[in-house]
VEXDREN-2710 file (C-alpha; in Angstrom, 1 decimal):
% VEXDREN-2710
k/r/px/py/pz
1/UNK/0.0/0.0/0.0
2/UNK/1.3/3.9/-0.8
3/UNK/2.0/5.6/1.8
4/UNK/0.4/9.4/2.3
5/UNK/1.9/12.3/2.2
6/UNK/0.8/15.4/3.3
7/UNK/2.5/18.0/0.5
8/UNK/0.1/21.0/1.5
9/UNK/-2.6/22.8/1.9
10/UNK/-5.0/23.8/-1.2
11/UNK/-3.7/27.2/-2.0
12/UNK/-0.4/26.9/-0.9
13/UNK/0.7/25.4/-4.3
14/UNK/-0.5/28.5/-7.1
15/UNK/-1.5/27.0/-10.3
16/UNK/1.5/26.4/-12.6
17/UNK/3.6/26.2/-9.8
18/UNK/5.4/22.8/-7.8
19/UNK/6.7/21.5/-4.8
20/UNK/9.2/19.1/-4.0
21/UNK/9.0/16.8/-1.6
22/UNK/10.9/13.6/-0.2
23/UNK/9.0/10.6/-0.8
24/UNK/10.3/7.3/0.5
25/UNK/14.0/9.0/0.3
26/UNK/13.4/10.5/-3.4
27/UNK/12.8/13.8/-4.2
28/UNK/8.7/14.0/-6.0
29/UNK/7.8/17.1/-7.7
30/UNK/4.2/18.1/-7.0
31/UNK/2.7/19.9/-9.9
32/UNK/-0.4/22.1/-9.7
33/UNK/-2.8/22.4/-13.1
34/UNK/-5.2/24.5/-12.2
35/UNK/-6.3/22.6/-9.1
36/UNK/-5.4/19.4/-10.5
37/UNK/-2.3/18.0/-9.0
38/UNK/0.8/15.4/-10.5
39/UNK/3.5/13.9/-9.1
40/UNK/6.7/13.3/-10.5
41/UNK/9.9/11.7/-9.4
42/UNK/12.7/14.4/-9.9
43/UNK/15.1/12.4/-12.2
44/UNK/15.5/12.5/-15.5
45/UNK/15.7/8.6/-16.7
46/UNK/18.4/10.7/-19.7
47/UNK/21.1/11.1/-17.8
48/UNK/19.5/11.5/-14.1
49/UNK/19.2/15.5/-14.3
50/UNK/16.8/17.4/-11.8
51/UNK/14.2/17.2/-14.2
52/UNK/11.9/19.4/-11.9
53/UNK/14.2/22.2/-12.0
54/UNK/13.2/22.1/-16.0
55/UNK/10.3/24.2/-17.5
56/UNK/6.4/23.2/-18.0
57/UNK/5.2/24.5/-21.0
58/UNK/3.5/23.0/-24.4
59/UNK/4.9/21.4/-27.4
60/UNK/4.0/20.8/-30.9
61/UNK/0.8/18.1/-31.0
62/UNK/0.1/15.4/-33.9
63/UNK/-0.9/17.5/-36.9
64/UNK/-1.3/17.2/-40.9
65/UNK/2.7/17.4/-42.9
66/UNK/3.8/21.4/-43.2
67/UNK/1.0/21.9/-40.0
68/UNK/2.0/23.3/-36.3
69/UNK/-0.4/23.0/-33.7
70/UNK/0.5/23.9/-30.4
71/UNK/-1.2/22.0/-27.7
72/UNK/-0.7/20.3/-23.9
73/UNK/0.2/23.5/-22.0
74/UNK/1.6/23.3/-19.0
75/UNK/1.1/19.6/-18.9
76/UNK/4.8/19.2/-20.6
77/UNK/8.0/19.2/-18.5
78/UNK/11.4/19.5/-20.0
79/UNK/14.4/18.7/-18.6
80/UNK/17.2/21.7/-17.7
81/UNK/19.7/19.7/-19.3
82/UNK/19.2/18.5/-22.9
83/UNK/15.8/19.4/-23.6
84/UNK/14.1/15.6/-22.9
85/UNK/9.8/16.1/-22.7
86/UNK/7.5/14.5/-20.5
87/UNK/3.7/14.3/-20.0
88/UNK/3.6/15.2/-16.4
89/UNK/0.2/13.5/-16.5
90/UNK/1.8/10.1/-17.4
91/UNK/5.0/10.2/-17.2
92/UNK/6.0/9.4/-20.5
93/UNK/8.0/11.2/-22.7
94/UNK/6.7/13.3/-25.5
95/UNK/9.6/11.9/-28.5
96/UNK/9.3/7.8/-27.8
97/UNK/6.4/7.3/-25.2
98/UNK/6.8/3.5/-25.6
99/UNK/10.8/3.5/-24.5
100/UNK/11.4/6.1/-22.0
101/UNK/8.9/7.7/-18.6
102/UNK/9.4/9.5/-15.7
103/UNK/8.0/7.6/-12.9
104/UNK/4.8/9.8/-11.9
105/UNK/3.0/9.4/-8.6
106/UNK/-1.1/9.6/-7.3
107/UNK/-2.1/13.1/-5.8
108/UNK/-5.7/13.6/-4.5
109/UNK/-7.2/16.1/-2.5
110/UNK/-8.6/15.3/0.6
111/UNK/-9.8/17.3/3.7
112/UNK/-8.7/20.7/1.9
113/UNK/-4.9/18.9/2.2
114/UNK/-2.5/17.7/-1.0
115/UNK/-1.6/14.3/-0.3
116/UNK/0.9/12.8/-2.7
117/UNK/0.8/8.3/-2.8
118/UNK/4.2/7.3/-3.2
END
């Protein structure tokens, strides 16, 4: 069974901001979508970077040949080092979903409290 952690209190986290905490001795970013929260483990599976001290922003969705679409804002995590993307919904990364993930992690609001499940 997961064990609960108390991150914070509703509020505390602004939307499109995160928290790290230690989770079972690893460092957990806790990501706040406009009130809906993620977890995920702060290693890049790359080359093991700080992958929370990356950016969240969007990336360029599935489209038609010679078509752009922008899409998945601030739902996309890229690492500081070399650029790596991940759904910070799933974990998976955003160039080879099937091969490579960031471990991600059950948050839930209860009694006004985030609690990470790690």
């Amino acid at each position: 069974m997961a064990k609960k952690i108390d991150v914070a209190g509703v509020g505390e986290i602004p939307s499109g901001e995160f928290k790290i905490v230690k989770a079972n001795g690893k460092e957990v970013g806790v990501y706040n979508d406009e009130g809906v929260y993620y977890g995920i483990l702060n290693v890049c599976p790359h080359q093991q970077a700080e992958i929370c001290k990356g950016t969240v922003s969007g990336t360029n969705i599935e489209s038609e040949p010679h078509e752009f679409i922008y899409g998945k804002e601030g739902k996309v995590l890229s690492c500081p080092w070399h650029g790596w993307e991940f759904d910070i919904e799933t974990g998976k990364s955003i160039f080879d979903p099937e091969n490579y993930r960031v471990r991600t992690y059950e948050v839930k609001v209860e009694d006004n409290r985030i609690i990470l499940y790690a």
